[in-house]
N, C-alpha and C positions, 0 to 999 in steps of 0.2 A: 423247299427245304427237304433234305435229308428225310425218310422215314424211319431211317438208325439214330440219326442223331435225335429227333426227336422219342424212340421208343429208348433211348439210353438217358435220356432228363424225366423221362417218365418213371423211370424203373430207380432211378437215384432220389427222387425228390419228392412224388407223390405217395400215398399210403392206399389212397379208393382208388385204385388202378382197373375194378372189374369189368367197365365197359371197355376198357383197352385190348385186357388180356382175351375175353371173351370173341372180338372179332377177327373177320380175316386180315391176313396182310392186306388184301385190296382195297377191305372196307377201311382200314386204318389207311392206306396212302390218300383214297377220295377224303375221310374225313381231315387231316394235313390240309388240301389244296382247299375244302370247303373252308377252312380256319380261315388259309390264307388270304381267300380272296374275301372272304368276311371281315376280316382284320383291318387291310387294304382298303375298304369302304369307309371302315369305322373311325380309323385312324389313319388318313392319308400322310399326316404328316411326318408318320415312323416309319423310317423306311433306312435299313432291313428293321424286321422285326425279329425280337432276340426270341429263341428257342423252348424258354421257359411261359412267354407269352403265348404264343402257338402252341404248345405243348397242352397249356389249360384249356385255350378254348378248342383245340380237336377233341378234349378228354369229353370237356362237356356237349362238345356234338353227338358224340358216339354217346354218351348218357340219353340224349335227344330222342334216339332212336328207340328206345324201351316207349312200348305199346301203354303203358300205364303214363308215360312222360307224353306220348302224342295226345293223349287225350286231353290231359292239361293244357295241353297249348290250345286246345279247343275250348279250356273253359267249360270242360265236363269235372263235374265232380265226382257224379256215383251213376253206376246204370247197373238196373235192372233187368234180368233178364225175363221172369216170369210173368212181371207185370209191369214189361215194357216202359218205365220210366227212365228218364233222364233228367240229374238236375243239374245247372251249371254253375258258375261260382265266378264271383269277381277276377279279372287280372288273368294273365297268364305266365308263362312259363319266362323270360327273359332270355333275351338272343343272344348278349353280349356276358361271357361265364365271368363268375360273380369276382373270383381271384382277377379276371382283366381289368373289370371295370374299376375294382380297389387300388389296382396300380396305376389304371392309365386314366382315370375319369371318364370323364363324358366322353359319350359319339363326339364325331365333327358335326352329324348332324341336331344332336339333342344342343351344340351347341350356339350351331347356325342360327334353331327355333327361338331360342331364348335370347339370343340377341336381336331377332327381330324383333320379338316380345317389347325386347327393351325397347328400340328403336319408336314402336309405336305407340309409345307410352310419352314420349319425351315432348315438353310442349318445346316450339323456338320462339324467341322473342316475346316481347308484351308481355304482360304481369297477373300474377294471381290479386281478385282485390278479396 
């Protein structure tokens, strides 16, 4: 995808634009192709992906990148520095930006899990007594 097309649905439709505006053109074109090919994982079965889809999950890549946001993803909550603690905290950061998932649902693969889930849950034949 375009890196104008996508920085012109940014500039038209989002309002927290500052991880955008803040990087370079190159890091804005890698974060594009990381979307893309994150997307393409995620949702094989949309193909093209529309503009505005891409558009949120590069935003949220490039949010990714904030050194307070890596730490999250590590499941740090607070460090100290004088008395060297570290403490960490449930969950992490989500890979798939919250605006995609609202639109598009589930991964292919959160949905693969859960239907195995089901699969192995299901009795065949013969009866409950």
């Amino acid at each position: 995808m375009d890196r104008q097309e996508v920085a012109d649905w940014i500039a038209a439709n989002l309002l927290d634009t500052e991880a955008w505006d803040r990087s370079s053109e190159q890091k804005q074109t890698v974060a594009i192709v990381q979307a893309e090919r994150n997307l393409a994982r995620w949702y094989p079965e949309i193909n093209p992906m529309a503009v505005s889809i891409v558009a949120f999950q590069t935003v949220w890549e490039l949010q990714g990148v904030d050194p307070a946001l890596k730490y999250q993803k590590h499941n740090v909550k607070t460090i100290t520095d004088n008395g060297e603690s570290v403490s960490y905290k449930d969950g992490e950061r989500p890979a798939v930006a919250p605006d995609v998932r609202e639109l598009l649902g589930p991964t292919a693969e959160e949905i693969a899990a859960e239907e195995a889930e089901q699969a192995a849950q299901q009795q065949f034949g013969g009866c409950l007594i």
